[in-house]
SEMI-877675 format. One record per atom (N, C-alpha, C, CB): residue number from 1; residue in one letter; atom name; x, y, z. Coordinates in steps of 0.2 Angstrom, whole numbers, plus 5000, padded with zeros to 4 digits. Glycine has a CB too. Layout:
SITE resi resn name    u    v    w
SITE  NUM    A   CA    X    Y    Z
...
//
This chain:
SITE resi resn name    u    v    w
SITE    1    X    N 6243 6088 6175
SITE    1    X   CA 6246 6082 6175
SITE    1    X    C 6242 6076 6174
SITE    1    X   CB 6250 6081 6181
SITE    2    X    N 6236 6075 6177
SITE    2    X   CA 6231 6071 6177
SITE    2    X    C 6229 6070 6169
SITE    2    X   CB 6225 6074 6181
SITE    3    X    N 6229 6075 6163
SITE    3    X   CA 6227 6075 6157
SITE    3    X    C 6232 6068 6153
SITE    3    X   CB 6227 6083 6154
SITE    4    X    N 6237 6069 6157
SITE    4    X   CA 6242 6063 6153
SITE    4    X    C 6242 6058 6155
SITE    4    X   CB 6250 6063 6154
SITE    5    X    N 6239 6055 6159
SITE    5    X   CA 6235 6047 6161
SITE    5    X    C 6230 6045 6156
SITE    5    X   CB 6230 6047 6167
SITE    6    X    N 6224 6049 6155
SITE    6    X   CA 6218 6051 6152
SITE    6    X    C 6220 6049 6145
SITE    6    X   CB 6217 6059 6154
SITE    7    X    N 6227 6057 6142
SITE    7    X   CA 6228 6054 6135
SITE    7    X    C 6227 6046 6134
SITE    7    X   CB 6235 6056 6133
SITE    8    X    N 6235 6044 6138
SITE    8    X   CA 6235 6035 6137
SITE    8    X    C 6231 6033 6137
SITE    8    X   CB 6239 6031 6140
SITE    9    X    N 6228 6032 6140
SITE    9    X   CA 6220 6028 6143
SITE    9    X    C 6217 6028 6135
SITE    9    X   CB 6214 6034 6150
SITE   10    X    N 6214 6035 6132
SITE   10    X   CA 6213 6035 6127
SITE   10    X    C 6214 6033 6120
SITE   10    X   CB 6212 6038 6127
SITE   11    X    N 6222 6033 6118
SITE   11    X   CA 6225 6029 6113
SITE   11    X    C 6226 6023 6115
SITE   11    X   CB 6230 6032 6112
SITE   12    X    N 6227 6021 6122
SITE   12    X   CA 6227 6011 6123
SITE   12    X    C 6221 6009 6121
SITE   12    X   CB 6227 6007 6131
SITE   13    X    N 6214 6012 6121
SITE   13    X   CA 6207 6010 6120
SITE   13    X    C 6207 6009 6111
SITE   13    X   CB 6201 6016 6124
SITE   14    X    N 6209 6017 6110
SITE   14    X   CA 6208 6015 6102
SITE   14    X    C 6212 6011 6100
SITE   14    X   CB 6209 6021 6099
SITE   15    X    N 6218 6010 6102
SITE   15    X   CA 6224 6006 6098
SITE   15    X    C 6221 5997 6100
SITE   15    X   CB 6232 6008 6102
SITE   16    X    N 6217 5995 6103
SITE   16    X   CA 6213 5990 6107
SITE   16    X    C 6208 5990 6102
SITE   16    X   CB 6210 5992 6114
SITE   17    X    N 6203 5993 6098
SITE   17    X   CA 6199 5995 6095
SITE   17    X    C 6201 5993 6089
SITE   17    X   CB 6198 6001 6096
SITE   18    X    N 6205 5994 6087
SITE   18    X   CA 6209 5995 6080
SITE   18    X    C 6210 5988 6078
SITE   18    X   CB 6216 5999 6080
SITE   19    X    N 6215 5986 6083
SITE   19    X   CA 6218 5980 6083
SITE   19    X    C 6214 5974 6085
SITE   19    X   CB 6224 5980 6088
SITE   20    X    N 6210 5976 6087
SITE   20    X   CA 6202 5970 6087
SITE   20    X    C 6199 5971 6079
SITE   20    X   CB 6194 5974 6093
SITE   21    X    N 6197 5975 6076
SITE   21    X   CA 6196 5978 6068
SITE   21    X    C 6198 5972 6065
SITE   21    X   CB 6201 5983 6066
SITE   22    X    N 6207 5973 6066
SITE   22    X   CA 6210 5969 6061
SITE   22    X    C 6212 5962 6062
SITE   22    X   CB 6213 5973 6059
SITE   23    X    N 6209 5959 6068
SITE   23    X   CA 6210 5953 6070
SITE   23    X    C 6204 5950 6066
SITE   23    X   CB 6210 5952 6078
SITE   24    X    N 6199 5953 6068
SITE   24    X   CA 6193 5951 6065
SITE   24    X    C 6191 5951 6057
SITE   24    X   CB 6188 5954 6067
SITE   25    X    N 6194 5954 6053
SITE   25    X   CA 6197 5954 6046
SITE   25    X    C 6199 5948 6044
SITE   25    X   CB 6202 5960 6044
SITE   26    X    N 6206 5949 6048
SITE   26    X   CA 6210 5944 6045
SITE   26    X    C 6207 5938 6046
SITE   26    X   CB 6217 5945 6048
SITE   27    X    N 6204 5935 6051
SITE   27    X   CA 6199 5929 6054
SITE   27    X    C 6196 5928 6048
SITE   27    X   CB 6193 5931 6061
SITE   28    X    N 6191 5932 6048
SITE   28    X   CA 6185 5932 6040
SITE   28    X    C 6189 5929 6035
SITE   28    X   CB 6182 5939 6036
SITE   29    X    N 6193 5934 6031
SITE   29    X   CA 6199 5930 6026
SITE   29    X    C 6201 5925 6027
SITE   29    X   CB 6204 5932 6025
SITE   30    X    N 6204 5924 6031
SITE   30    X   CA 6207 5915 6033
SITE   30    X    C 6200 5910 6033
SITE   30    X   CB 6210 5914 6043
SITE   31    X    N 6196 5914 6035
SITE   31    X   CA 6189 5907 6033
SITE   31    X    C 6187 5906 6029
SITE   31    X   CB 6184 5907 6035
SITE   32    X    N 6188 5912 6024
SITE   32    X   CA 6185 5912 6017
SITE   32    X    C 6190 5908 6014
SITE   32    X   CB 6185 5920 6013
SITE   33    X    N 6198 5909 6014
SITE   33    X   CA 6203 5906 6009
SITE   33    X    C 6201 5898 6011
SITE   33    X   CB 6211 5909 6012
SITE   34    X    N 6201 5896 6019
SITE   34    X   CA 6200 5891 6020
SITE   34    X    C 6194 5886 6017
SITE   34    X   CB 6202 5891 6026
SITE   35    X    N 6189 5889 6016
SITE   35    X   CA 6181 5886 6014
SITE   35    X    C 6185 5884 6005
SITE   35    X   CB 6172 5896 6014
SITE   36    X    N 6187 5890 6003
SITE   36    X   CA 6189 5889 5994
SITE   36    X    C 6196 5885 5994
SITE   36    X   CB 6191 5897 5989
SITE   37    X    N 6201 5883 5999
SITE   37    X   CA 6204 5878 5996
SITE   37    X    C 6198 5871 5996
SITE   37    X   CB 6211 5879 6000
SITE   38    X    N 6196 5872 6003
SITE   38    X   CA 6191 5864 6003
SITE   38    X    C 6185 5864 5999
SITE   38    X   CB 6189 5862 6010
SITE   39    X    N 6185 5868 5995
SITE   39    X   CA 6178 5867 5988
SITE   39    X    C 6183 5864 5984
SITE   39    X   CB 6173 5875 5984
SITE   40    X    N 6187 5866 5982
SITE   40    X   CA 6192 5866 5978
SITE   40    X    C 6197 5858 5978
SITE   40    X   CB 6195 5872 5980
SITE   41    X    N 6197 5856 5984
SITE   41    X   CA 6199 5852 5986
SITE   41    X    C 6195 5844 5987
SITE   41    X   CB 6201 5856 5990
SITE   42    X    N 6189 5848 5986
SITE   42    X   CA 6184 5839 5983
SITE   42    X    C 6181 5843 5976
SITE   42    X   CB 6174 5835 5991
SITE   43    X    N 6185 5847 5973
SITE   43    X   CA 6183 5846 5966
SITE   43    X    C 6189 5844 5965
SITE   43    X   CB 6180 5852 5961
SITE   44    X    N 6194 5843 5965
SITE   44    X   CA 6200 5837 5966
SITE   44    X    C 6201 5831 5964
SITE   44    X   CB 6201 5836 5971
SITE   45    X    N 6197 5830 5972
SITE   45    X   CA 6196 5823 5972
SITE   45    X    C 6193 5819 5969
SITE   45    X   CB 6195 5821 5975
SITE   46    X    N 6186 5821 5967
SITE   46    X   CA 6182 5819 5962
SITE   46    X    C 6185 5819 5954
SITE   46    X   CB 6176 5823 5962
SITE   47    X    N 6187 5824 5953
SITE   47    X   CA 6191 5824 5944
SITE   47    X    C 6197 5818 5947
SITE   47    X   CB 6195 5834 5941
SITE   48    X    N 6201 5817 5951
SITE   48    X   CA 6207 5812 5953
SITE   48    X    C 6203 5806 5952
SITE   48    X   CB 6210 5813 5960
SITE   49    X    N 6198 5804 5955
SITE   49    X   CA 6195 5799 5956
SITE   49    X    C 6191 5797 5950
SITE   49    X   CB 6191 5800 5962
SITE   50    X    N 6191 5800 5948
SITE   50    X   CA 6186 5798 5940
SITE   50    X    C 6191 5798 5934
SITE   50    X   CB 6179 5806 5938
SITE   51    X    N 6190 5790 5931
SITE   51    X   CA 6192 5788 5924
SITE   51    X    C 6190 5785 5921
SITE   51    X   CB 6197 5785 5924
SITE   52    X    N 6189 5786 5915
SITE   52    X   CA 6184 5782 5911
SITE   52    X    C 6191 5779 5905
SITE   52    X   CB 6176 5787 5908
SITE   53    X    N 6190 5772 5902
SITE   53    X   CA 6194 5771 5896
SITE   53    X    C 6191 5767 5891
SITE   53    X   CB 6200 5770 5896
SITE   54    X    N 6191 5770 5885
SITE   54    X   CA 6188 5765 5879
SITE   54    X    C 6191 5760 5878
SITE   54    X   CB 6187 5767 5872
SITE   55    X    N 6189 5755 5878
SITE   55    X   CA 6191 5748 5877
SITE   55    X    C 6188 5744 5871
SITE   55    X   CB 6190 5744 5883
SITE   56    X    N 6183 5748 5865
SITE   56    X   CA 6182 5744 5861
SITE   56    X    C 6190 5744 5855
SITE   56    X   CB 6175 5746 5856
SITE   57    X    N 6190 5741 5851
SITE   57    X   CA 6194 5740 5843
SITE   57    X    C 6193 5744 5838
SITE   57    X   CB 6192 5734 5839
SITE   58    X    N 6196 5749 5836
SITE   58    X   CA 6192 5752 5833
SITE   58    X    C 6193 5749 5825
SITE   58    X   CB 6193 5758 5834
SITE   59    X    N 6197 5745 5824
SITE   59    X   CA 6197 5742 5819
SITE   59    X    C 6190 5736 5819
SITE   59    X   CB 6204 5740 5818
SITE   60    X    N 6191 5735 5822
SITE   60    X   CA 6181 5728 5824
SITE   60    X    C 6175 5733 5823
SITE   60    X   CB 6180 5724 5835
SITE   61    X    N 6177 5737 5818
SITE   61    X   CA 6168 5739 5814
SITE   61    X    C 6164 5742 5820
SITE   61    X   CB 6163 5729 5811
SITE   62    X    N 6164 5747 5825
SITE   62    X   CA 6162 5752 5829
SITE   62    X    C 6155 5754 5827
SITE   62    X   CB 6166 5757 5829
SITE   63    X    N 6155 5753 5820
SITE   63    X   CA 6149 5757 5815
SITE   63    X    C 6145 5753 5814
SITE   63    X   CB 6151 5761 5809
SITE   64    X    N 6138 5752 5815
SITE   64    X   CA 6135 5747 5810
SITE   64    X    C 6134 5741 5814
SITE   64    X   CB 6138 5746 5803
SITE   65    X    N 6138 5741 5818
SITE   65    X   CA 6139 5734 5821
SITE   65    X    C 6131 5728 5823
SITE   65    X   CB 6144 5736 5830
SITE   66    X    N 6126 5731 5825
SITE   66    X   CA 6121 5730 5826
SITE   66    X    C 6114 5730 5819
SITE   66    X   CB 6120 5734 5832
SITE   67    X    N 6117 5733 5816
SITE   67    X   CA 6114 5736 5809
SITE   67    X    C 6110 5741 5809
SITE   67    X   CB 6110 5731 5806
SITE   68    X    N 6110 5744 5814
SITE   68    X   CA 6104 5751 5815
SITE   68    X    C 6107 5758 5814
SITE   68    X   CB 6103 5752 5824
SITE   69    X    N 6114 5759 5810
SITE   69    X   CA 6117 5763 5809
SITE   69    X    C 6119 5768 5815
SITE   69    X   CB 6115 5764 5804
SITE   70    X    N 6122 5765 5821
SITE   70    X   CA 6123 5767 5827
SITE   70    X    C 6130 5766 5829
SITE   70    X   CB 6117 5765 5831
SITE   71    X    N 6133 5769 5831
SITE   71    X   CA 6142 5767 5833
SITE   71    X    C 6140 5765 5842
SITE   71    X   CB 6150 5778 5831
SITE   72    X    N 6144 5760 5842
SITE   72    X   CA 6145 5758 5849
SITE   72    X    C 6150 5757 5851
SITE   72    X   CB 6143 5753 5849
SITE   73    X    N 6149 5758 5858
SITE   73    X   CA 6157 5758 5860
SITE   73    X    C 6156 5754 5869
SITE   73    X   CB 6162 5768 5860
SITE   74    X    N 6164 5754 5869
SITE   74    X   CA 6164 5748 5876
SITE   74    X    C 6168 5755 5881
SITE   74    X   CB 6171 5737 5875
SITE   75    X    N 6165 5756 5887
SITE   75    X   CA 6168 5759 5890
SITE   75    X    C 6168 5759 5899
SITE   75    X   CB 6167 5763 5886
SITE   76    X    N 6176 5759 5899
SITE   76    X   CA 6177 5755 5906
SITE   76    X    C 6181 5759 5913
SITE   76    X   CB 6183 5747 5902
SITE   77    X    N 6176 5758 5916
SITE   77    X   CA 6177 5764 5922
SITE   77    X    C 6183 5760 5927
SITE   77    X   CB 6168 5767 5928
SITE   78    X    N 6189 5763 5925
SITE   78    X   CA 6198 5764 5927
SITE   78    X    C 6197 5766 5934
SITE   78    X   CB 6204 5771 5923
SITE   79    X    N 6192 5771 5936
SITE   79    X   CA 6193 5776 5940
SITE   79    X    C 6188 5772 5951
SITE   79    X   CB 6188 5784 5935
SITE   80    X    N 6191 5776 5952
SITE   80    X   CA 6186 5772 5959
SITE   80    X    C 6180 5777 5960
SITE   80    X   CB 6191 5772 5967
SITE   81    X    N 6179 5780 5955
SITE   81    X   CA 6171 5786 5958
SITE   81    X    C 6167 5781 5954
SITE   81    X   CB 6169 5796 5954
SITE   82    X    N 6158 5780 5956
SITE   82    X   CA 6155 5779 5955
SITE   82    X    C 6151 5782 5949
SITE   82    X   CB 6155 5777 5958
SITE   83    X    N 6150 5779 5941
SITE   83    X   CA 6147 5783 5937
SITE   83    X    C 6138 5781 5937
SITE   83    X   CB 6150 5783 5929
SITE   84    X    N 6134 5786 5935
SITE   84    X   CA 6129 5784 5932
SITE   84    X    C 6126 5776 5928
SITE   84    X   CB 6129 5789 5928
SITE   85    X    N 6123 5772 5928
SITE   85    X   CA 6123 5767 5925
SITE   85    X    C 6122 5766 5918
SITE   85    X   CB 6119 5764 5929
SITE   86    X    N 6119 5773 5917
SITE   86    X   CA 6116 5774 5909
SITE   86    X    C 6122 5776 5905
SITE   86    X   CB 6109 5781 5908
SITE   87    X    N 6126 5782 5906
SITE   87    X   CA 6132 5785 5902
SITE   87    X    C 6129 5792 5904
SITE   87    X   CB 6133 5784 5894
SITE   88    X    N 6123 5794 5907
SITE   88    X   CA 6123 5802 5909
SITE   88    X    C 6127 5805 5912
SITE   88    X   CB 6118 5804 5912
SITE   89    X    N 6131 5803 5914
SITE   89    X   CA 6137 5805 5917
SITE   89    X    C 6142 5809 5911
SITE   89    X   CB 6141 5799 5922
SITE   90    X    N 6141 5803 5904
SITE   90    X   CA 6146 5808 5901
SITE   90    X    C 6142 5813 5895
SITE   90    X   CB 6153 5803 5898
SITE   91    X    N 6148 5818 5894
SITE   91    X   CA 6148 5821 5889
SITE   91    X    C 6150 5819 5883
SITE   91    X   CB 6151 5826 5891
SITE   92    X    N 6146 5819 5877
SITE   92    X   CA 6150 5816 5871
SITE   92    X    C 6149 5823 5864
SITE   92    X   CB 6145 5808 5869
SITE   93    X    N 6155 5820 5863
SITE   93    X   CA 6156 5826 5855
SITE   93    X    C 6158 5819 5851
SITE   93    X   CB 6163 5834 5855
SITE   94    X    N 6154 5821 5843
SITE   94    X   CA 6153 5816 5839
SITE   94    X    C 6155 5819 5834
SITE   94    X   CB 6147 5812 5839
SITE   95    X    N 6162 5821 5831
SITE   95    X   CA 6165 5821 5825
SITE   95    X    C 6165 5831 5825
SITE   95    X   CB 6160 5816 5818
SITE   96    X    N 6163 5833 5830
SITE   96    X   CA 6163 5840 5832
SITE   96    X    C 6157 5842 5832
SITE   96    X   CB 6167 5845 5829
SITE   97    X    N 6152 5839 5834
SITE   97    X   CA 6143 5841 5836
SITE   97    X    C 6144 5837 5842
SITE   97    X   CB 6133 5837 5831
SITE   98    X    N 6143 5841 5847
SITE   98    X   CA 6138 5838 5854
SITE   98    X    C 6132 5835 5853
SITE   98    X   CB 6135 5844 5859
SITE   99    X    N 6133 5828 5856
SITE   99    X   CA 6128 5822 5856
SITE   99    X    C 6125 5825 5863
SITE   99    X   CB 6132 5812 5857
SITE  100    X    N 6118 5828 5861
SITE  100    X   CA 6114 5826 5866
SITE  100    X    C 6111 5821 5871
SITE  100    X   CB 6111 5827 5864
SITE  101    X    N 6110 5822 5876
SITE  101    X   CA 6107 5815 5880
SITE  101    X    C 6100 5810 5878
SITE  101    X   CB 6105 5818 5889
SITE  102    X    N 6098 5812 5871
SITE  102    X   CA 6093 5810 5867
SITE  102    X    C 6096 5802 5863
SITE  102    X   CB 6091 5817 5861
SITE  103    X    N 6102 5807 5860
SITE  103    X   CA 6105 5802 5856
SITE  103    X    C 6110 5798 5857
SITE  103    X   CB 6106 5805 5851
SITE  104    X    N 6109 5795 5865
SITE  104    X   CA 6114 5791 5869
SITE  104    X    C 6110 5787 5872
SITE  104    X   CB 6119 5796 5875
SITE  105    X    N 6113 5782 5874
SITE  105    X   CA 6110 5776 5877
SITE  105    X    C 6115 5772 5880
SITE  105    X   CB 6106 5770 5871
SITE  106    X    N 6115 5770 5885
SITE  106    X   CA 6119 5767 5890
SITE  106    X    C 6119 5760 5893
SITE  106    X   CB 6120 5771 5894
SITE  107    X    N 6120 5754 5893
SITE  107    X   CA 6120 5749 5896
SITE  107    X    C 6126 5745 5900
SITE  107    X   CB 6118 5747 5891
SITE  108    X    N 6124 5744 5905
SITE  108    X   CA 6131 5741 5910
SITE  108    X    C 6131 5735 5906
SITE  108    X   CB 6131 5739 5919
SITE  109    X    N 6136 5730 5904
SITE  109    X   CA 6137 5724 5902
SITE  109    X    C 6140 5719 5905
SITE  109    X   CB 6138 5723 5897
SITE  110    X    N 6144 5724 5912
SITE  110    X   CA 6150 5720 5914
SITE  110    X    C 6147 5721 5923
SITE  110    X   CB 6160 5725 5911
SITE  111    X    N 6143 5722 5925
SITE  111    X   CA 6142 5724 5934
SITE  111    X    C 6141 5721 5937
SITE  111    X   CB 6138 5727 5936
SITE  112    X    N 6138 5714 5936
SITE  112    X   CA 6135 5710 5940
SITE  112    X    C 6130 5712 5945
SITE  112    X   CB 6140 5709 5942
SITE  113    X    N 6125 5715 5940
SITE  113    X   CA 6120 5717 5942
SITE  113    X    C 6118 5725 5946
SITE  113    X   CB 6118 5713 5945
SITE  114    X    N 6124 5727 5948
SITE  114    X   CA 6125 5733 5952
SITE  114    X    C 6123 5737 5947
SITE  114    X   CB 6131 5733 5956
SITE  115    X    N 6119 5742 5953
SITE  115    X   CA 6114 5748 5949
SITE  115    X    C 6117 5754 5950
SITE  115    X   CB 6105 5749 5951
SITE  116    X    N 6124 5756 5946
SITE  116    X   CA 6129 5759 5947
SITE  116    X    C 6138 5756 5943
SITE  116    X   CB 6128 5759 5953
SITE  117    X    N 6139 5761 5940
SITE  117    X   CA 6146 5761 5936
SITE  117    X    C 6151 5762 5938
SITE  117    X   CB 6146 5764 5932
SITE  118    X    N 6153 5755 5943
SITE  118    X   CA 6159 5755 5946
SITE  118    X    C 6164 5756 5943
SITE  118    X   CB 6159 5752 5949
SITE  119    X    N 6168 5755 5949
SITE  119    X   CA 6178 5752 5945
SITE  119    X    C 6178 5744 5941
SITE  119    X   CB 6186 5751 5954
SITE  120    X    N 6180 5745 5935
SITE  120    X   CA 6181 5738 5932
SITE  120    X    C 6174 5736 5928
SITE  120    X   CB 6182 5733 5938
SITE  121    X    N 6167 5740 5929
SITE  121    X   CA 6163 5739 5926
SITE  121    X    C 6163 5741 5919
SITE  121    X   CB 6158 5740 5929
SITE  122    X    N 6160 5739 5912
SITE  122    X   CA 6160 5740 5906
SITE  122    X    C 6155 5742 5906
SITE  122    X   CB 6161 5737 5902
SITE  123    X    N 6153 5748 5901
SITE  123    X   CA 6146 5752 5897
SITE  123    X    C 6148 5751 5890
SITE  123    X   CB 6144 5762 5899
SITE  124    X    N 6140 5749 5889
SITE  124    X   CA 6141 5748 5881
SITE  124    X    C 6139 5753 5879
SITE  124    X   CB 6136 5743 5877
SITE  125    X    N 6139 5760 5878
SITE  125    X   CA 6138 5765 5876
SITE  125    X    C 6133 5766 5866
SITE  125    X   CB 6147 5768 5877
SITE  126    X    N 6129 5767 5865
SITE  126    X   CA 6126 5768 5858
SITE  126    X    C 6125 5774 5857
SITE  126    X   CB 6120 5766 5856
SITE  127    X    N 6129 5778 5851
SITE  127    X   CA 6126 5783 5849
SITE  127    X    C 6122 5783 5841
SITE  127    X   CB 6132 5788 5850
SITE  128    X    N 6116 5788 5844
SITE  128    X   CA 6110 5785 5839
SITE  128    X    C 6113 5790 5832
SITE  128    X   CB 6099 5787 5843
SITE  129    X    N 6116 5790 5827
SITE  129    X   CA 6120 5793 5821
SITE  129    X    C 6114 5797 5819
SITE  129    X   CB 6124 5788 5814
SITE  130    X    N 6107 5794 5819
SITE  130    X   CA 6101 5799 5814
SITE  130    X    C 6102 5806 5820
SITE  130    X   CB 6090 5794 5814
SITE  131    X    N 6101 5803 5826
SITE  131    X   CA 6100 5812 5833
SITE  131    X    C 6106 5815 5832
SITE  131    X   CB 6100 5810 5843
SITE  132    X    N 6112 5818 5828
SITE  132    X   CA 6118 5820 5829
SITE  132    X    C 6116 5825 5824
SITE  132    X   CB 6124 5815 5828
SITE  133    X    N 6118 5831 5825
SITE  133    X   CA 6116 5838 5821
SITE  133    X    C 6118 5836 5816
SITE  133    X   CB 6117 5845 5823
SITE  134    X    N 6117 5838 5810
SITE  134    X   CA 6119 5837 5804
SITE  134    X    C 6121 5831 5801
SITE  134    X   CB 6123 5841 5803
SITE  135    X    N 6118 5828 5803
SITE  135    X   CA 6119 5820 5801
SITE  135    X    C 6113 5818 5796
SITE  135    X   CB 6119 5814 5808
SITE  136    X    N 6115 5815 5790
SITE  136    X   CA 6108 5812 5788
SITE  136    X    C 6108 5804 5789
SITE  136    X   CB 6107 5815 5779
SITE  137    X    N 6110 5801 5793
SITE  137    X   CA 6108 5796 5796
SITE  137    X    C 6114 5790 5795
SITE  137    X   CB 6100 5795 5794
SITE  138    X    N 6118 5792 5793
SITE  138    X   CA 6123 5785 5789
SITE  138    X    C 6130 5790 5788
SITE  138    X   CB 6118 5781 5780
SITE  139    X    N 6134 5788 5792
SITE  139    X   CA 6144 5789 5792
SITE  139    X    C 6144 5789 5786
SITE  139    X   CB 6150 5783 5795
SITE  140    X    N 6148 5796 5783
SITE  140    X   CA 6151 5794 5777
SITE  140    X    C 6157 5790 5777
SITE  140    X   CB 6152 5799 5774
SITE  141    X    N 6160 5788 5772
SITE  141    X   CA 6168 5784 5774
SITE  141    X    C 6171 5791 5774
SITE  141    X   CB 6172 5777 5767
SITE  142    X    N 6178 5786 5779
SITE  142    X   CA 6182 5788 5782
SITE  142    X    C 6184 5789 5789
SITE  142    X   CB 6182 5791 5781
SITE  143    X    N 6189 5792 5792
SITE  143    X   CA 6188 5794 5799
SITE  143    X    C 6184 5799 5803
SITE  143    X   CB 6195 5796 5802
SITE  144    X    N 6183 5798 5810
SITE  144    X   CA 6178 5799 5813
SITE  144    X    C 6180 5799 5821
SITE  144    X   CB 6174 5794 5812
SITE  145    X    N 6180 5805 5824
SITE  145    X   CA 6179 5805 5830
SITE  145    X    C 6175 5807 5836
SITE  145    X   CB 6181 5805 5830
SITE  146    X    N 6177 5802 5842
SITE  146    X   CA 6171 5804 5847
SITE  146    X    C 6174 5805 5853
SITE  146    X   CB 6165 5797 5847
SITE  147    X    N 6173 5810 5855
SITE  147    X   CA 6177 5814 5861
SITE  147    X    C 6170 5812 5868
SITE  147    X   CB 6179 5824 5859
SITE  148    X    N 6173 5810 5874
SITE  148    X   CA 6169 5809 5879
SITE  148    X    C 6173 5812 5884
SITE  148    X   CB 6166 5802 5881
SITE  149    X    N 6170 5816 5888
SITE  149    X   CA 6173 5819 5895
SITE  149    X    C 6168 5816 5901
SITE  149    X   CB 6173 5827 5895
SITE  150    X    N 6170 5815 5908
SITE  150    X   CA 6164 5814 5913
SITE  150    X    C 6171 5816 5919
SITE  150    X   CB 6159 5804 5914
SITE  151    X    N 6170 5821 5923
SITE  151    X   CA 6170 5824 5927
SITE  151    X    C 6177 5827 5926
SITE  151    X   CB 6168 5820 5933
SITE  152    X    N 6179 5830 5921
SITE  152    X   CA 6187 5831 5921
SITE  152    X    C 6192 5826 5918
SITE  152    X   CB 6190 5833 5927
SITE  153    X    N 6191 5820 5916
SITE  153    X   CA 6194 5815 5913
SITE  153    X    C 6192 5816 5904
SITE  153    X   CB 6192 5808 5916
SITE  154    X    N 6195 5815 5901
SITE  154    X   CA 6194 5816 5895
SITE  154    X    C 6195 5809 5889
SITE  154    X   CB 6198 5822 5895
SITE  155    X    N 6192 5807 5886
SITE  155    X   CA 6195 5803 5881
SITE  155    X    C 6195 5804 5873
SITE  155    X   CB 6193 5796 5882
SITE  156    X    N 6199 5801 5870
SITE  156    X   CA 6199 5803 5862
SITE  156    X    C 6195 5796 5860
SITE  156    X   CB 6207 5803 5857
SITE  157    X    N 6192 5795 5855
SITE  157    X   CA 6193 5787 5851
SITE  157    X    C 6191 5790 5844
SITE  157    X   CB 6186 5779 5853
SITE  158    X    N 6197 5788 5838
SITE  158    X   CA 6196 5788 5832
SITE  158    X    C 6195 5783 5829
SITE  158    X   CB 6199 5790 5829
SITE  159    X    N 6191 5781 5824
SITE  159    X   CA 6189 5775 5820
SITE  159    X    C 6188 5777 5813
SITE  159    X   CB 6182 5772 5822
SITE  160    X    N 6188 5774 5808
SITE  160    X   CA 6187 5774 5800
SITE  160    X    C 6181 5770 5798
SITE  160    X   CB 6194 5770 5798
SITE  161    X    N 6177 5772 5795
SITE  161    X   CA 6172 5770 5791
SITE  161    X    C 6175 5766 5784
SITE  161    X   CB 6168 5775 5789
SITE  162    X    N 6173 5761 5782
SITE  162    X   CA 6178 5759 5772
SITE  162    X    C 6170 5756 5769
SITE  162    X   CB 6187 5748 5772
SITE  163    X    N 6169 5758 5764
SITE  163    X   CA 6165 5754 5760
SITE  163    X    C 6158 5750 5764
SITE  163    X   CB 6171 5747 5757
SITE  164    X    N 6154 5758 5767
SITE  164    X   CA 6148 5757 5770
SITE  164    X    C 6148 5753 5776
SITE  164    X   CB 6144 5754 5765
SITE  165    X    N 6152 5752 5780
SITE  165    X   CA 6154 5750 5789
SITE  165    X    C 6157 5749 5789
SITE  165    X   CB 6151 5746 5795
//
């Protein structure tokens, strides 16, 4: 009769055992899931927070404008993240080549001195036309475009070349 205590005793321990197992599993996974919503969750907020929008004309001559055969553009941070002051923050594609960070040049014009690319601040953006892969240095006529991304925002600008700028 004593061996029937004994049993229980030994299945309460294992079943104790077990059920500690899988408390501690389930714990881990919950911490895991919870860590990747909140990575996930300030890569969010950063792409939410970040806007950029062109604000030049693109009929007002983009190309040439300075006479260095370089397209310039006005671009104006919508967004409340703070960008790089130069433009290294963004990503540029120039008529389907990737503009290197060689053949980009970035100037605040709008900051009021602040060494950073706030909300409401304008970058004069230059891209140098000779550093663009398969360019021999000068837009042919016609349209043209320049795609920029910076942190998950994305923008188009198309522009037209007529009769050499």
């Amino acid at each position: 009769m004593a061996s029937v205590p004994v049993s229980h005793l030994i299945l309460f321990i294992a079943s104790l055992v077990i059920a500690a197992g899988v408390v501690g599993t389930i714990t881990t996974g919950v911490d895991r899931v919870s860590a990747a919503v909140d990575d996930a969750g300030l890569d969010a907020t950063e792409q939410l927070r970040t806007d950029v929008t062109v604000i030049s004309d693109p009929s007002a001559g983009v190309y040439n404008a300075s006479g260095d055969d370089n397209v310039t553009l006005l671009i104006k941070n919508t967004g409340t993240y703070r960008l790089a002051p130069d433009g290294s923050d963004l990503d540029v594609v120039f008529d389907g080549a990737y503009v290197g960070p060689g053949a980009t040049s970035g100037t605040l014009v709008s900051a009021d001195g602040a060494n950073a690319w706030g909300r409401g601040d304008v970058l004069r953006l230059t891209i140098n036309v000779d550093q663009i892969e398969g360019s021999n240095g000068e837009l042919a006529d016609g349209d043209h475009r320049v795609f920029l991304s910076v942190n998950g925002d994305e923008e188009l600008f198309q522009f037209r070349v007529e009769g050499g700028s």
